[in-house]
C-alpha positions in Angstrom: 62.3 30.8 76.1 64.8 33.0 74.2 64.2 31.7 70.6 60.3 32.6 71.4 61.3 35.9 71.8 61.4 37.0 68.4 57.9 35.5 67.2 56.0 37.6 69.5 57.3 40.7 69.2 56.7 40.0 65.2 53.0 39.2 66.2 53.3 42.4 68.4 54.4 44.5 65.7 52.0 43.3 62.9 49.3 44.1 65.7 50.6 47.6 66.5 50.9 48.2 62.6 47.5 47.1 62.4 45.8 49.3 65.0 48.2 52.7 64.0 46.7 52.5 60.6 43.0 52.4 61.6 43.2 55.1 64.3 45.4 57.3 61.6 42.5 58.9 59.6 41.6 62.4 61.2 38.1 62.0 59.8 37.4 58.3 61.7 35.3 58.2 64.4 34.6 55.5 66.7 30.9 54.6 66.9 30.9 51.5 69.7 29.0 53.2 72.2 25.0 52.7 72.9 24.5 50.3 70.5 20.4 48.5 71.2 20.5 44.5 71.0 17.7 41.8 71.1 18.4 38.7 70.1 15.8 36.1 67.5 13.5 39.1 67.4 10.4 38.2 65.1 10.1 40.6 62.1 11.9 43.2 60.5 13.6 45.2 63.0 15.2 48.1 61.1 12.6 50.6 60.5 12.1 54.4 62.7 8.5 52.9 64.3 10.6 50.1 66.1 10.6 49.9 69.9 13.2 49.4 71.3 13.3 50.6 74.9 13.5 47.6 75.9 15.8 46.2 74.1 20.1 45.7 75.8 21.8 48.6 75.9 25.3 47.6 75.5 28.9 48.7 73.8 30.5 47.3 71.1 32.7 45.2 70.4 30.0 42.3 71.5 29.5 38.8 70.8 26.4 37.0 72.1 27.1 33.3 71.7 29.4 33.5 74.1 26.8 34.9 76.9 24.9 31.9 75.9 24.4 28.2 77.6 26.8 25.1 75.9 24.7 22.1 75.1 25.5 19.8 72.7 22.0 20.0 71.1 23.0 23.4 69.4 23.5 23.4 65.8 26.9 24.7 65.9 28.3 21.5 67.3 31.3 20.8 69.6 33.7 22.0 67.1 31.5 25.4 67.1 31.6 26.0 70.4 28.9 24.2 71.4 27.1 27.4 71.8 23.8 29.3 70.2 23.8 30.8 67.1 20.2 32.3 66.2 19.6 36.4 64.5 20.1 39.2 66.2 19.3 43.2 65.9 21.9 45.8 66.5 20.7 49.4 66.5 21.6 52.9 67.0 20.4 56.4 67.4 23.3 58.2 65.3 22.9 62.3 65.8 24.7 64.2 62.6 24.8 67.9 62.7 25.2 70.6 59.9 26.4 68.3 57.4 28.7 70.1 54.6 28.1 70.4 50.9 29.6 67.9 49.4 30.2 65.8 52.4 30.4 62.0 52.1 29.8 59.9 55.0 30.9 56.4 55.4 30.1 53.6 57.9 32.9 51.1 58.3 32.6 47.6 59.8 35.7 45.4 61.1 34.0 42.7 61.5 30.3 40.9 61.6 29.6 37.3 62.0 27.6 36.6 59.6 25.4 37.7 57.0 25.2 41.3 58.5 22.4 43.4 56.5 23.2 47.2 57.3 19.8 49.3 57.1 20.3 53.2 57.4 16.9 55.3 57.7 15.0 51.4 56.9 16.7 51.8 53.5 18.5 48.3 53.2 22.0 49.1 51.9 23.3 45.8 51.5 24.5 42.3 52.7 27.9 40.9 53.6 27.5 37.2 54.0 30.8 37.1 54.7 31.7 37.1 58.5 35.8 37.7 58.6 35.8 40.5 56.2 35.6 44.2 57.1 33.1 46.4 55.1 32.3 49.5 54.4 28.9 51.4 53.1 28.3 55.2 52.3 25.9 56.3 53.9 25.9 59.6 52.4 22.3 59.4 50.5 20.7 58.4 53.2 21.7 60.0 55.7 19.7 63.3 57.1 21.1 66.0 59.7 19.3 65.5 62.8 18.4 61.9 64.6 18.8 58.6 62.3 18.3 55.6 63.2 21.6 52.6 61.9 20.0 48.8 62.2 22.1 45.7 61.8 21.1 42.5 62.0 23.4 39.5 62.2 22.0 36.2 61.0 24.3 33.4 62.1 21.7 30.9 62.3 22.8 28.8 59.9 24.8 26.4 62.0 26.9 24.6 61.4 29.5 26.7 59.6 32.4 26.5 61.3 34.9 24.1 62.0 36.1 26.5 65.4 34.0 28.6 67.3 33.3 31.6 65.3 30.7 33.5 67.2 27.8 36.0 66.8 27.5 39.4 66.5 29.6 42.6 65.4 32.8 41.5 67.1 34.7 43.9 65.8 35.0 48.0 65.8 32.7 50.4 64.1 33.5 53.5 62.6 31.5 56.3 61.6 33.7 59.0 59.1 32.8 62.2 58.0 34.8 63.3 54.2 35.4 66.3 52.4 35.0 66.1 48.7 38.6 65.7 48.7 39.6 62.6 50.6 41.9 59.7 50.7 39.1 56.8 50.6 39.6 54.0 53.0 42.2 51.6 52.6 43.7 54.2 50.1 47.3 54.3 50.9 50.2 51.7 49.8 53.6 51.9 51.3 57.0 50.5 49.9 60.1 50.6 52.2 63.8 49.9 51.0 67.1 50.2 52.4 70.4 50.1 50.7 73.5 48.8 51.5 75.1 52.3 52.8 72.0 52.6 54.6 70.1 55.0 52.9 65.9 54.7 52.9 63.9 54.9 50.5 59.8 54.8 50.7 57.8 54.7 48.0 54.3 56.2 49.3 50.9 56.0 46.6 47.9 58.0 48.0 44.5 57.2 46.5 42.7 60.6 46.3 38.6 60.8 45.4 36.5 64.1 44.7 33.0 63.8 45.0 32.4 67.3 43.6 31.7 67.9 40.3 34.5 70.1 39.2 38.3 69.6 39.5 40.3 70.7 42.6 44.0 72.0 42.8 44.7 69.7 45.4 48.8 70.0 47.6 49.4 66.7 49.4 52.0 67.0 51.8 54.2 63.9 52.6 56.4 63.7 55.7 58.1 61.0 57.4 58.9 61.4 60.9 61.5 58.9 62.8 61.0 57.3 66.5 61.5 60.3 68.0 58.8 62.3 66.2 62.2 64.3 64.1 60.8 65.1 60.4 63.8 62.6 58.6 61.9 63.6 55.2 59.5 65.6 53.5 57.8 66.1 50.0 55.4 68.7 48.7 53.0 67.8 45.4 50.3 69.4 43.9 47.8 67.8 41.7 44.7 67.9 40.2 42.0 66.2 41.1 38.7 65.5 39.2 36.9 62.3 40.1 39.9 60.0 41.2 43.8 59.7 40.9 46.8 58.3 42.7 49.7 60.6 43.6 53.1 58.7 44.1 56.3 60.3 45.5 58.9 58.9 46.9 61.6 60.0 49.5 65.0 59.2 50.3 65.8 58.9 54.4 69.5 58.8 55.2 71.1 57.2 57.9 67.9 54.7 58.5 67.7 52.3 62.2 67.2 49.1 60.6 63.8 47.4 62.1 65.0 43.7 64.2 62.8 42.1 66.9 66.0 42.9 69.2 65.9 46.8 68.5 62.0 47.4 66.9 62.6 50.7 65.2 59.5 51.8 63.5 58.8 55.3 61.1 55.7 57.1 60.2 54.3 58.1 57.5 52.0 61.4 57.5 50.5 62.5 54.4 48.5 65.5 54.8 45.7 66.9 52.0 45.3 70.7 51.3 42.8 72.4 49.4 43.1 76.4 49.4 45.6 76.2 52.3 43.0 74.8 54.7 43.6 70.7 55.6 40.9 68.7 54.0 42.2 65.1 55.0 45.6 63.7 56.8 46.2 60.0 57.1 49.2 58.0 59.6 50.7 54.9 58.7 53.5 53.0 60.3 56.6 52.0 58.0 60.1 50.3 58.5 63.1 49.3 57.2 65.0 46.0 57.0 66.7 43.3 54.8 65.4 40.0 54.3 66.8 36.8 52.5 66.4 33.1 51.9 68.7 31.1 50.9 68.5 27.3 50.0 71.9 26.2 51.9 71.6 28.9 55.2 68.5 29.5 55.6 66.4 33.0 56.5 68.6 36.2 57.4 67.3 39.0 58.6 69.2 42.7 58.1 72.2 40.1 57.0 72.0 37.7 60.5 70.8 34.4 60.2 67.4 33.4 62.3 65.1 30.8 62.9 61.2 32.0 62.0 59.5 30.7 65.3 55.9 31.8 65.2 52.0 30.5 65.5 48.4 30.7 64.1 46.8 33.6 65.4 42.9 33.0 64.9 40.2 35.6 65.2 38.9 34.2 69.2 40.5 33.8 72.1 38.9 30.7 73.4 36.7 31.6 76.7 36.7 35.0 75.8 34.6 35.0 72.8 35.2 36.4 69.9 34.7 40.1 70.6 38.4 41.3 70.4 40.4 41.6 73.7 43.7 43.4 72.6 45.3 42.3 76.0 44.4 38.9 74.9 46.1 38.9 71.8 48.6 40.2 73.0 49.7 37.1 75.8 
């Protein structure tokens, strides 16, 4: 039981890395709830004129193949699941007040098995055929303050496609954000981490910065690292300027670092904070550590200079029974 140990709290702390950096973005906004469902629905489904009162109410993460009956007469086949596949329609009454000048709105995805078409307003804005990738759409020229109307339909009825059970639906989280001119886009941050032999830090931090205005902005990006404790370990102030897109690097020195082990799993963040005319446009959290690693053809892997055994497993996207819709508790055992 003891040489297990150290696998899962790796798998624990790639998870909790994971789910830090999604919920980091000030301007992110969950968008499960009161999502409409009907599954093999004849027609286009997608337009304002659609009824759908009668149509599931439900919340997402969701997966219907799992609500279905097994039979080995559906296409998916035992090593599918042995469960339905089919289309279905996902929609949503999305209500956006006083949007800004200059305001870019994005719709984000983490996941869609398969072939998810996202319509906003009936206007098609594209397809991702594939279903383990997030995606991400803006929504921004489409979108209209007041009532609109988001439409997703998830054709998995293609079958078979898998050689595991896969199945159906958005199974992931969806996320509605709402952007200055001046933003760090999505995905826009990339974080180096070092530690020397005296144990000094250093982190190496490169923030993507857009501007959807037309002019350039004076723009003060504020970089702070903050230890387990929440104490401000190191700090860094830069101004740039920003016209259509740039990345600003900086990098800080942290004295005196807890080195990161599965025994003792010390963890940093990483808060970078935007500025334009003194008022915060944007501010992102990401999770950072510090530690050693070597591997070496006679002893082996070392981790912060003690040798270890890698012990770890295949994490898939399902959890068996459960379907595929993510259960955090069940990743987690």
């Amino acid at each position: 039981m003891k040489k297990t140990i150290p696998a899962i709290l790796i798998i624990l702390l790639i998870l909790t890395c994971t789910f830090t950096a999604t919920a980091g973005n000030m301007s992110r906004k969950s968008i499960n709830d009161s999502w409409r469902f009907t599954l093999n629905a004849a027609g286009e489904q997608s337009g304002a004129d659609v009824d759908d009162s009668a149509w599931r109410v439900l919340d997402l993460p969701h997966d219907w193949a799992i609500e279905g009956d097994f039979s080995e007469d559906n296409p998916a086949g035992t090593a599918g699941g042995a469960l339905p596949g089919g289309v279905g329609w996902y929609r949503k009454r999305l209500v956006i007040e006083d949007i800004r000048k200059d305001e870019q709105i994005y719709i984000d995805f983490d996941g869609a098995y398969m072939n998810a078409s996202v319509y906003v307003n009936g206007k098609l804005l594209g397809t991702r055929p594939y279903g383990y990738s997030s995606f991400s759409y803006n929504i921004t020229p489409y979108i209209k303050t007041g009532t609109n109307i988001i439409a997703v339909k998830v054709d998995n009825s293609d079958q078979p496609n898998s050689r595991w059970y896969s199945g159906c639906g958005i199974y992931r989280n969806v996320w509605l954000r709402r952007l200055g001119p001046v933003h760090i886009p999505l995905w826009g941050q990339f974080i180096e981490s070092a530690v020397d032999s005296v144990g000094k830090g250093r982190v190496r931090v490169s923030t993507n910065l857009n501007n959807a205005s037309k002019k350039a902005v004076r723009t003060i990006v504020e970089t702070r690292i903050k230890d387990s404790n929440g104490n401000v370990v190191a700090r860094k102030t830069t101004s740039v300027n920003v016209k259509d897109s740039m990345t600003c690097v900086v990098t800080l020195d942290v004295p005196n670092v807890r080195l990161w082990s599965p025994e003792t799993a010390v963890l940093y963040k990483v808060v970078t904070v935007v500025k334009v005319n003194g008022k915060t446009v944007d501010e992102n959290i990401e999770t950072t550590g510090f530690r050693t690693a070597d591997f070496d053809a006679e002893k082996g892997f070392s981790l912060n200079g003690k040798s270890m055994k890698i012990n770890g497993v295949c994490v898939h996207h399902d959890c068996g029974a459960l379907g595929a819709a993510v259960t955090r508790r069940a990743i987690e055992r």
